[in-house]
N, CA and C atoms as a LAMMPS dump frame, in Angstrom:
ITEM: TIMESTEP
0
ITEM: NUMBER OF ATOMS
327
ITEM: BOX BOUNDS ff ff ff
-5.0000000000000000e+02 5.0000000000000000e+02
-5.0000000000000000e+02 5.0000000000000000e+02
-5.0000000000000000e+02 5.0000000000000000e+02
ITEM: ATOMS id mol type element x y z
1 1 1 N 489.457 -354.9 447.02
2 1 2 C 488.37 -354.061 447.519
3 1 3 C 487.264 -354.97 448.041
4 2 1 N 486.886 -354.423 448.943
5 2 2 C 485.736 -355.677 449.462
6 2 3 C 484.399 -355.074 449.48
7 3 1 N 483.592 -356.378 449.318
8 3 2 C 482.304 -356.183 449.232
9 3 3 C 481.519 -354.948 450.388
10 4 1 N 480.684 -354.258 448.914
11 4 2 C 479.56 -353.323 450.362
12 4 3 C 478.442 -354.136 450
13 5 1 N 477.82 -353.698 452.07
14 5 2 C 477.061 -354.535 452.413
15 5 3 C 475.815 -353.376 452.51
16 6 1 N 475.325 -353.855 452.029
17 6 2 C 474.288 -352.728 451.662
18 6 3 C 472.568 -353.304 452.374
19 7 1 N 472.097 -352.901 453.928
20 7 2 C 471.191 -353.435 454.804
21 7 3 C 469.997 -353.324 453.69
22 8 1 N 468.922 -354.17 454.068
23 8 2 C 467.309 -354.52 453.443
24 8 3 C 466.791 -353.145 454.198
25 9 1 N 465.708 -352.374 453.351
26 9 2 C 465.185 -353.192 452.382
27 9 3 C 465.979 -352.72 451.251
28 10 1 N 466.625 -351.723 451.445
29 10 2 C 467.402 -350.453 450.712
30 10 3 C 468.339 -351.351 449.438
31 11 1 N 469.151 -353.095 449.625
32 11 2 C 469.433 -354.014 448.604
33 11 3 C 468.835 -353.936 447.55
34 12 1 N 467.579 -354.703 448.423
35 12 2 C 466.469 -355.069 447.32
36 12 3 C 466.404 -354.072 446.724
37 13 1 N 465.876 -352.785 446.76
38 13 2 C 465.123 -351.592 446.092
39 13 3 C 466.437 -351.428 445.087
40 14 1 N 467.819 -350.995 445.233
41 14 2 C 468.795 -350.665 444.367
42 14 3 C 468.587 -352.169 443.306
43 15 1 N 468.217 -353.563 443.624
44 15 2 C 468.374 -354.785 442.775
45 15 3 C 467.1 -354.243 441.764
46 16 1 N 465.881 -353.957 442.097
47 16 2 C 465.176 -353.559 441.592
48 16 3 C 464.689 -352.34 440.374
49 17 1 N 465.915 -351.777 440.814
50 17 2 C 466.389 -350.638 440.133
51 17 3 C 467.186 -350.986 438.561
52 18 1 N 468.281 -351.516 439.506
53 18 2 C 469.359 -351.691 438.37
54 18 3 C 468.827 -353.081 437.298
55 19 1 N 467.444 -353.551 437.672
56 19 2 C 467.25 -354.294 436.463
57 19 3 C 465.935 -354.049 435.724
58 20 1 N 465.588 -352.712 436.428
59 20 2 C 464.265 -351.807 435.687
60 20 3 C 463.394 -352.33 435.91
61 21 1 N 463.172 -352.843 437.196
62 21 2 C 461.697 -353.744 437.522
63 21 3 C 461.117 -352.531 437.968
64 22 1 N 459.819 -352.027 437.426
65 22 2 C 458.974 -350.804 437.933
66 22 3 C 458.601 -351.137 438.792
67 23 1 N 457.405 -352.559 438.972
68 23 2 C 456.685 -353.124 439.965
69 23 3 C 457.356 -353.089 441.258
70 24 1 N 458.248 -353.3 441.189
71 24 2 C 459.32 -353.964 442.607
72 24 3 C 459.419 -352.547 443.171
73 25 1 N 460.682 -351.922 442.353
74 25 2 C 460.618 -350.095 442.42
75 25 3 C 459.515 -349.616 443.238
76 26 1 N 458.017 -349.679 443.122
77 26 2 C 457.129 -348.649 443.203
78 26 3 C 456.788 -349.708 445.159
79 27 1 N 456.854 -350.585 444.775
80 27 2 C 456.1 -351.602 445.564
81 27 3 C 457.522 -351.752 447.145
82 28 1 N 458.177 -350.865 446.54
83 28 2 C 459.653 -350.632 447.736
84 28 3 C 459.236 -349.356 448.772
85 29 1 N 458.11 -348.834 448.435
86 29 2 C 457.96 -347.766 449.112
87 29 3 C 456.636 -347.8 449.917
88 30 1 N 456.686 -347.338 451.454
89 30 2 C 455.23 -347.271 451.977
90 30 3 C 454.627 -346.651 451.377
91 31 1 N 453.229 -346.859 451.943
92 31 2 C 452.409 -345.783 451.218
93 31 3 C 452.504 -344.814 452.181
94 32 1 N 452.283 -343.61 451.063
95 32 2 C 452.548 -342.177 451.419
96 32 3 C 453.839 -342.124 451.579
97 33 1 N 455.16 -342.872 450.802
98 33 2 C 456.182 -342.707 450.584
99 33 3 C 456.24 -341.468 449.499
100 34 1 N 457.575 -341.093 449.597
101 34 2 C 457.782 -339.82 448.857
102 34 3 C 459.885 -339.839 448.558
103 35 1 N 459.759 -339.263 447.185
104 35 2 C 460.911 -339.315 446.494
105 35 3 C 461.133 -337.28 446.484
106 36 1 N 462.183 -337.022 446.849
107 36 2 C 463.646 -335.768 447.09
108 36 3 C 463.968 -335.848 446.07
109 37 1 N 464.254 -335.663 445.035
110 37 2 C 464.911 -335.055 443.962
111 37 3 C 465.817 -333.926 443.635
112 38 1 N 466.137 -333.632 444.099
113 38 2 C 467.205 -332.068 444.372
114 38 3 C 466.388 -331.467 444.506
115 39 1 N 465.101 -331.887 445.711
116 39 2 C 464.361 -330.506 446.279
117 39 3 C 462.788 -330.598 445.392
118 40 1 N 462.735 -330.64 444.296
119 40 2 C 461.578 -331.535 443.791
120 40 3 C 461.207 -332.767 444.986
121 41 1 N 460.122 -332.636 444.848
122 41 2 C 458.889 -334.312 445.612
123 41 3 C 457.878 -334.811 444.964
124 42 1 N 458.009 -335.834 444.912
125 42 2 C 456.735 -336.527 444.615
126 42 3 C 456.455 -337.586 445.913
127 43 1 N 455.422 -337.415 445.688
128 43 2 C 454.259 -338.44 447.298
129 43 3 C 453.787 -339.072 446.347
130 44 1 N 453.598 -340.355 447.051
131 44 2 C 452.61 -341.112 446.411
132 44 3 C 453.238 -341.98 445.358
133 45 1 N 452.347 -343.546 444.978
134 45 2 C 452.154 -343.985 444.095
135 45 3 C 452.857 -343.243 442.42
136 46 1 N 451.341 -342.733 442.33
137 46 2 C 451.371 -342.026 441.438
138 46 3 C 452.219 -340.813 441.016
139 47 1 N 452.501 -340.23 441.387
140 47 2 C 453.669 -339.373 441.801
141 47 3 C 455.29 -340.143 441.277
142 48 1 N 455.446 -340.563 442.502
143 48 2 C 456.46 -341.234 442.15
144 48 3 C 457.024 -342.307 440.778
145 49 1 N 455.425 -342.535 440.373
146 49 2 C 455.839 -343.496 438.518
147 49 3 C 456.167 -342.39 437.806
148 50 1 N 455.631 -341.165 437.993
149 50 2 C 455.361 -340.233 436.762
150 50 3 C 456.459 -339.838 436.884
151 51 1 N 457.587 -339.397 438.273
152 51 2 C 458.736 -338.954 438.24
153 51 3 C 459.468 -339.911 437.42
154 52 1 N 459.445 -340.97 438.037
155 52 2 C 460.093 -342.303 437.891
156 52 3 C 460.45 -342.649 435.554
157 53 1 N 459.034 -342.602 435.299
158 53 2 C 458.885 -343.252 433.986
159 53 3 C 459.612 -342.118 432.905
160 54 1 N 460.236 -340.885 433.499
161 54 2 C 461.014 -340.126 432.911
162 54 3 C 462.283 -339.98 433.006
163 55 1 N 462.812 -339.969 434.399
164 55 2 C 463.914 -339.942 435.586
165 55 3 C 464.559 -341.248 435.733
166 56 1 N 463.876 -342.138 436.274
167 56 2 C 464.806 -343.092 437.003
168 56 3 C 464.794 -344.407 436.459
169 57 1 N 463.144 -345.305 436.548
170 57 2 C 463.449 -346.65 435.828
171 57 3 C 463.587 -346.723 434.135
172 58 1 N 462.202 -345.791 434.226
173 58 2 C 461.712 -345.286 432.723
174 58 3 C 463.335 -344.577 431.869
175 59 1 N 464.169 -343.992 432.574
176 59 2 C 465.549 -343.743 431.867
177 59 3 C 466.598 -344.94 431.978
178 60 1 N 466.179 -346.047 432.382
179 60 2 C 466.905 -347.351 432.462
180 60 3 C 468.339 -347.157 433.129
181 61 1 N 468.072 -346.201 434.37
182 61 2 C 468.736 -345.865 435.216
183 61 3 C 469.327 -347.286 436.083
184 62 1 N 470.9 -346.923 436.162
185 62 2 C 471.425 -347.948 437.159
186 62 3 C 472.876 -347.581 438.024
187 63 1 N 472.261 -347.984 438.892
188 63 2 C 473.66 -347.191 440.305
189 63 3 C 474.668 -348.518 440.785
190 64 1 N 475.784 -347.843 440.714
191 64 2 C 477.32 -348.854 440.961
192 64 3 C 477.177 -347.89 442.026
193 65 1 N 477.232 -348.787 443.514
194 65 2 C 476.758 -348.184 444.531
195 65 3 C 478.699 -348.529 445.171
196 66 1 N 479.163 -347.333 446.064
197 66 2 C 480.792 -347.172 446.094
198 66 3 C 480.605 -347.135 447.83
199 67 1 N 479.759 -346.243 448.347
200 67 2 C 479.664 -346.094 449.861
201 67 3 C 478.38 -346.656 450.594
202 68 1 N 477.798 -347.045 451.751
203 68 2 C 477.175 -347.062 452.363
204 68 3 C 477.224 -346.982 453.706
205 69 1 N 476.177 -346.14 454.389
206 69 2 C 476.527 -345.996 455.948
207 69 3 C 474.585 -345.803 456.533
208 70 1 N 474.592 -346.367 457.456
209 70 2 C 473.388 -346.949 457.669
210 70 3 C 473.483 -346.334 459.571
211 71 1 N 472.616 -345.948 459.804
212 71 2 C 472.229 -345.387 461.482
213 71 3 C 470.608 -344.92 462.008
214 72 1 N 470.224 -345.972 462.936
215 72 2 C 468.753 -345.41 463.267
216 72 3 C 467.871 -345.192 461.895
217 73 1 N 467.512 -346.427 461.084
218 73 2 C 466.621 -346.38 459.971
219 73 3 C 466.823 -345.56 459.174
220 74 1 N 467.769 -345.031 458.817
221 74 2 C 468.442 -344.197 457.744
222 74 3 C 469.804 -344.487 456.961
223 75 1 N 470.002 -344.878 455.544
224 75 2 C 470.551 -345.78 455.064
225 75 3 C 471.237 -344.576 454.032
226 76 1 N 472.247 -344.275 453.866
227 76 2 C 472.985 -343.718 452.527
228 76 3 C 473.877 -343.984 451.802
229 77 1 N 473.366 -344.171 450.443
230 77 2 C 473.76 -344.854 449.55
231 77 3 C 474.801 -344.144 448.394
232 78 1 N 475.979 -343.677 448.509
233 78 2 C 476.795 -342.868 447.392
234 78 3 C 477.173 -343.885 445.953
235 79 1 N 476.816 -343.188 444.997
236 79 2 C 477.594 -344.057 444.043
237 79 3 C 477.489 -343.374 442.646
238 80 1 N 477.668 -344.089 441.585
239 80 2 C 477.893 -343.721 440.534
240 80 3 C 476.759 -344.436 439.501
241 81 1 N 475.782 -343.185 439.23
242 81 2 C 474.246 -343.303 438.678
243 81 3 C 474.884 -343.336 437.241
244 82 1 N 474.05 -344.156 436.364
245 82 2 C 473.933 -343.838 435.102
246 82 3 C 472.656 -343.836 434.426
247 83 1 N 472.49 -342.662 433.44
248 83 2 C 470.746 -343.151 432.721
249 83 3 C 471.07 -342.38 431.815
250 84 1 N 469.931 -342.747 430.674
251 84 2 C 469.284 -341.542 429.682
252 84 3 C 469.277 -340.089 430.118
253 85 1 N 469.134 -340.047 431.764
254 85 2 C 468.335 -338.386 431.953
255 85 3 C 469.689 -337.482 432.316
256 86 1 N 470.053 -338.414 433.878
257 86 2 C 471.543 -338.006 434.049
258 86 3 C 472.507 -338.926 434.446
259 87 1 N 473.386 -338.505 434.577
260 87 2 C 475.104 -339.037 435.512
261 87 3 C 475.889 -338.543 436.063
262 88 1 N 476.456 -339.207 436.598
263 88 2 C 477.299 -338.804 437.277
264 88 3 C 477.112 -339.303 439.261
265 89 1 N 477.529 -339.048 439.988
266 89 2 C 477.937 -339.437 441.179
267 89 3 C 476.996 -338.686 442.316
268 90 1 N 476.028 -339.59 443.157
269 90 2 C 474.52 -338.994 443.363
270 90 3 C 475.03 -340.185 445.161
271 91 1 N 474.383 -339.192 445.343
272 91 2 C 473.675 -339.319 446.986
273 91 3 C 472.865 -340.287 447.298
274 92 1 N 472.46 -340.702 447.7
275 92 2 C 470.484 -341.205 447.979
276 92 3 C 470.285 -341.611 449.334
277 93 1 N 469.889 -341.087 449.92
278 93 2 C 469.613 -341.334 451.278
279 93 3 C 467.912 -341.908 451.684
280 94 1 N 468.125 -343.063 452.084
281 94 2 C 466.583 -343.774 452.47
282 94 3 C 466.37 -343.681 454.046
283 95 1 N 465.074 -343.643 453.859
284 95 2 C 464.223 -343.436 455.102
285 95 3 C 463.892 -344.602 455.203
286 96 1 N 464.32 -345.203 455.862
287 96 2 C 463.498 -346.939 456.302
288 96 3 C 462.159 -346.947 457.251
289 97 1 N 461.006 -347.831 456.996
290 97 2 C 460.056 -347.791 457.639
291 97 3 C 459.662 -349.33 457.532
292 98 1 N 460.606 -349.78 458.902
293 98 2 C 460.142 -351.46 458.683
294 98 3 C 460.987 -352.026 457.363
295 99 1 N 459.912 -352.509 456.141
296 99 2 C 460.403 -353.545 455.01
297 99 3 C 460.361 -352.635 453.721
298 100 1 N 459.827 -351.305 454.192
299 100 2 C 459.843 -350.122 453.015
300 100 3 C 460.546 -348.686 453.089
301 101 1 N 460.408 -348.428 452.214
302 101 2 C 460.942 -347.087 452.326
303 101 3 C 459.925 -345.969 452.458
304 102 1 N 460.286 -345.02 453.28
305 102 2 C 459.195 -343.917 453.653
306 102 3 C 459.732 -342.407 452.692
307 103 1 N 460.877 -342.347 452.443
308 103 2 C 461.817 -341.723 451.679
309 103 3 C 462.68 -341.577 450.84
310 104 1 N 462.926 -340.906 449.988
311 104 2 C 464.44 -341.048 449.135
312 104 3 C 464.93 -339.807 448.392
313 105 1 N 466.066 -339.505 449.125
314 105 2 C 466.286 -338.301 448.99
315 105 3 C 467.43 -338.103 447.77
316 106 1 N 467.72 -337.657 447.089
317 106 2 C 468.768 -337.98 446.072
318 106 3 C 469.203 -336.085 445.809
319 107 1 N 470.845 -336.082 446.024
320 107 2 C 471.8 -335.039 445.844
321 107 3 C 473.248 -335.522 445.478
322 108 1 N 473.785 -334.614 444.551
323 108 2 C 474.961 -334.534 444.279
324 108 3 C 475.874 -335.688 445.29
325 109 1 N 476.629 -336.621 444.999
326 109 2 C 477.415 -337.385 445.866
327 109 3 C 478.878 -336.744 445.808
């Protein structure tokens, strides 16, 4: 099976993830970035920790990433999530803006 190549900044942010760096995490997103949640949003900074410190880093969440397909600053990421909150096999689709993310949309994979 061969390596996925998974384009910047969308790497970094999943490296950031899977080793529970909050700082990195929060600091992956423009400002006035905003996180999709099955339809739930959070904007913002702030927003996004408070989702986050329950949901995603804060549940010591980490994704074995299986697909990627990348077109016109839009990057989607399929794979197989694990955490405290949930699991199972999740979506995430990023909005690229430049070296950040403007988006992140996360559904059923």
């Amino acid at each position: 099976m061969s390596e996925v190549t998974i384009p910047e900044p969308v790497a970094s942010f999943i490296d950031a993830v899977n080793r529970h760096d909050e700082a990195a995490f929060l600091d992956a997103f423009a400002p006035g970035g905003s996180v999709d949640d099955w339809g739930r949003v959070f904007a913002g900074r702030d927003e996004i920790k408070a989702w986050s410190d329950d949901e995603f880093i804060g549940a010591h969440g980490t994704l074995s990433v299986e697909e990627v397909e990348a077109a016109d600053g839009v990057v989607t990421v399929v794979g197989d999530w694990r955490s405290t909150h949930a699991n199972g096999r999740s979506e995430f689709v990023f909005d690229v803006d430049g070296d950040r993310l403007s988006r992140m949309t996360i559904r059923e994979g």
